[in-house]
N, C-alpha and C positions, 0 to 999 in steps of 0.2 A: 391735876390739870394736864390735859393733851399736849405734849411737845413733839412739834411736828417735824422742826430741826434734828430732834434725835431719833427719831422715827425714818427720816430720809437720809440721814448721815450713814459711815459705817458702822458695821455689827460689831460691838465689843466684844474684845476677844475673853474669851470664857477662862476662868482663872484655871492653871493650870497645863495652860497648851501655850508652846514660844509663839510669839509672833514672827517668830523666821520661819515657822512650819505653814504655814496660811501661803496658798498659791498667788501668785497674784493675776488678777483678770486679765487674759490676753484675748483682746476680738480676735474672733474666727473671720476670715476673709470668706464672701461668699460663693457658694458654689457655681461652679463655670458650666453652664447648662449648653451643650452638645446636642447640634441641629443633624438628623440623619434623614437624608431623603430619600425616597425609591426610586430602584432601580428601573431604569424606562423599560418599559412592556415593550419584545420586539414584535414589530409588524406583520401581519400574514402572511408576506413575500420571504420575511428573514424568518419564517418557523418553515417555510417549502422548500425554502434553498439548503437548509439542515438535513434535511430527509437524503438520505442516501441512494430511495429509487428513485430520484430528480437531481442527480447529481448529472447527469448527462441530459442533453439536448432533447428535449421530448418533438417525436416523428412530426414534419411538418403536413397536414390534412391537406386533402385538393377535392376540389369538384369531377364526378363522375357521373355526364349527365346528368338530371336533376336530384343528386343522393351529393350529400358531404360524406366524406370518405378519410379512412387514416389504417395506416397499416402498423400493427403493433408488434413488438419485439417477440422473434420467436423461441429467444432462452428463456426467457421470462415465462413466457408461455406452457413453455416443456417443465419448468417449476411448479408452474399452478397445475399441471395434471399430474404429476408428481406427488404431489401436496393430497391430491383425491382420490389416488388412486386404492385407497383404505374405505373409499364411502358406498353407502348403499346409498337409495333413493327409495321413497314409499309414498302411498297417494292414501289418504284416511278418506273411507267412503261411511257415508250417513246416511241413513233412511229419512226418509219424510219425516220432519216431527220431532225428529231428535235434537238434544238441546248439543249447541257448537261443544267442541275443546279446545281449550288456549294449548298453546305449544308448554307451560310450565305444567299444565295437567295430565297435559301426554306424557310428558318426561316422566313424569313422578309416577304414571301410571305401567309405563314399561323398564324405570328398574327395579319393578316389582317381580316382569318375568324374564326378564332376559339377566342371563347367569356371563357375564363376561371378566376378565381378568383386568384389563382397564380402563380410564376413564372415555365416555363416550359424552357429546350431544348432539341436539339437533336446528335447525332452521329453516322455518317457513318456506317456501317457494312461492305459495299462494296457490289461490283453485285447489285447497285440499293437498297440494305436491308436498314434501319434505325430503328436505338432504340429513343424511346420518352422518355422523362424523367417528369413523374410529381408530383407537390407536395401532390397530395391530390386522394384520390380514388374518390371522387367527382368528379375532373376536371378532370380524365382520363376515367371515362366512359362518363360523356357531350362530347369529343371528341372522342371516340370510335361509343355515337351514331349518333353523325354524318357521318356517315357512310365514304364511298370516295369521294376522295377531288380532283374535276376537276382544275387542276391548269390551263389549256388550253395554252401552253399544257402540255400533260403530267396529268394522274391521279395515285393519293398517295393511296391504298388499306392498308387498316388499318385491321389489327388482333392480335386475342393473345396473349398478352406474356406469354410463357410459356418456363421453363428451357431446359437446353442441346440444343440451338438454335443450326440447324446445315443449311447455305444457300445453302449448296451445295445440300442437298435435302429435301430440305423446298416444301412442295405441300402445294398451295392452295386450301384449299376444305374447307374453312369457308364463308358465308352468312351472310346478315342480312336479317329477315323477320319479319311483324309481327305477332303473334300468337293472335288468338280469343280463348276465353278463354267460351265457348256457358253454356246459361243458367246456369251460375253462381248465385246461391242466393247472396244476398246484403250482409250478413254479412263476408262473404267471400272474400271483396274488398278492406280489409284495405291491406296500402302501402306493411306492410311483408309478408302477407299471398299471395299477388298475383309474391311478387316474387319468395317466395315460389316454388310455385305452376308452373310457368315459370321456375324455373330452373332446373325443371325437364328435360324440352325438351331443352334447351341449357343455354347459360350466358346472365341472362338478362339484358337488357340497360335502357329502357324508359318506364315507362307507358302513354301508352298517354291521353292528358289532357281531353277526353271528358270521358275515364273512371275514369281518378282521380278525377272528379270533380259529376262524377256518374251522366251525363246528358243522358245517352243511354242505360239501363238495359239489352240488349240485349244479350251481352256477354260484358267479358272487354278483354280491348286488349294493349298488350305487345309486346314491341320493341327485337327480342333477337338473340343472335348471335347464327346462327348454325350449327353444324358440319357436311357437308354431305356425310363425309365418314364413320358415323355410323347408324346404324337404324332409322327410320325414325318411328314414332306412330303416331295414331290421336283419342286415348284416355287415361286418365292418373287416373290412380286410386288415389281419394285424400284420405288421412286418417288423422283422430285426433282420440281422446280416447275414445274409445267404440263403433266410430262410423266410416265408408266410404264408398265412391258412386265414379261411375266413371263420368267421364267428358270429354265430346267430346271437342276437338281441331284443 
């Protein structure tokens, strides 16, 4: 027969074991459940006033004639060209018919040929424009003198940076040529003196190696970019102290 009393009663203790050994039930007090709220999200005023280049009074704007007008800080300024003064600028031209390139395609597709020491990229301008960015004046003229870049299709014309870029009427009238430099005496050949002397007639890129290595006395000859929408000469007066001759080119 079912006994329910001893069924619901306690467990007899099993022969063998003291009943001083058997714990006795002590309730557990329940646990104290900890409310944590979020931190408030500060507001778009209090993430501007953090920023360090809004730490000072930003230029109050004025009407000039019918133009709004604001004149911007010129350290700041001398920083951002500063900051550029590493970059080339190039314009991807396309033929009829040819299918577009994304800027990640291009990337991928010129560090394929351009051999540089460190890391570069690029950005859009739009109208075909592109700014290059690089780390070193070294690795931006080795890519400068590699002149343009047949991607087939499609070639990349690579020129100047120079400030106040404007694409809407950007002309090209930059070259690269190389410059003979005619009966040069020898001492005349070291590295700086012939750029020197080349950057008279434009910005120069490369000397090339059978003059830097002075296997051809003939003339030495430089890589240099040229502007042809200014005067063009084919002699250049060289001077140092006390002394100068001119020099056909």
């Amino acid at each position: 027969m079912f006994d329910w009393q001893a069924e619901l009663g306690p467990s007899p203790i099993k022969p063998g074991i003291a009943a001083s050994t058997v714990p006795p039930y002590v309730p557990t007090a329940s646990p104290t459940v900890r409310m944590f709220t979020a931190a408030p999200k500060p507001s778009f005023v209090q993430v501007l006033q953090g920023k360090s280049a809004l730490s000072d009074p930003l230029p109050v704007p004025s009407i000039r004639g019918d133009m709004l007008s604001v004149k911007i800080t010129d350290d700041v300024y001398v920083r951002g060209l500063n900051f550029c003064k590493t970059n080339l600028r190039g314009r991807l031209v396309l033929n009829k018919g040819d299918m577009p390139i994304s800027s990640k395609d291009l990337t991928a597709r010129l560090q394929k040929l351009w051999t540089v020491k460190g890391p570069w990229h690029l950005t859009s301008l739009g109208r075909g424009f592109y700014e290059f960015f690089f780390n070193t004046l070294d690795d931006m003229k080795t890519v400068w003198a590699a002149g343009t870049v047949n991607l087939k299709p499609g070639l990349l014309r690579l020129f100047e940076w120079k400030k106040d870029f404007n694409m809407h009427t950007q002309r090209q009238t930059h070259t690269q040529v190389w410059v003979r430099l005619w009966e040069l005496p020898q001492e005349y050949w070291m590295e700086r003196t012939l750029y020197e002397i080349a950057g008279a007639v434009g910005t120069p890129l490369l000397i090339d190696n059978v003059t830097r290595h002075r296997l051809y006395g003939h003339y030495a000859r430089i890589l240099v970019d040229l502007d042809l929408s200014k005067d063009l000469f084919y002699e250049i007066m060289v001077e140092r102290e006390g002394f100068a001759f001119p020099l056909a080119i």
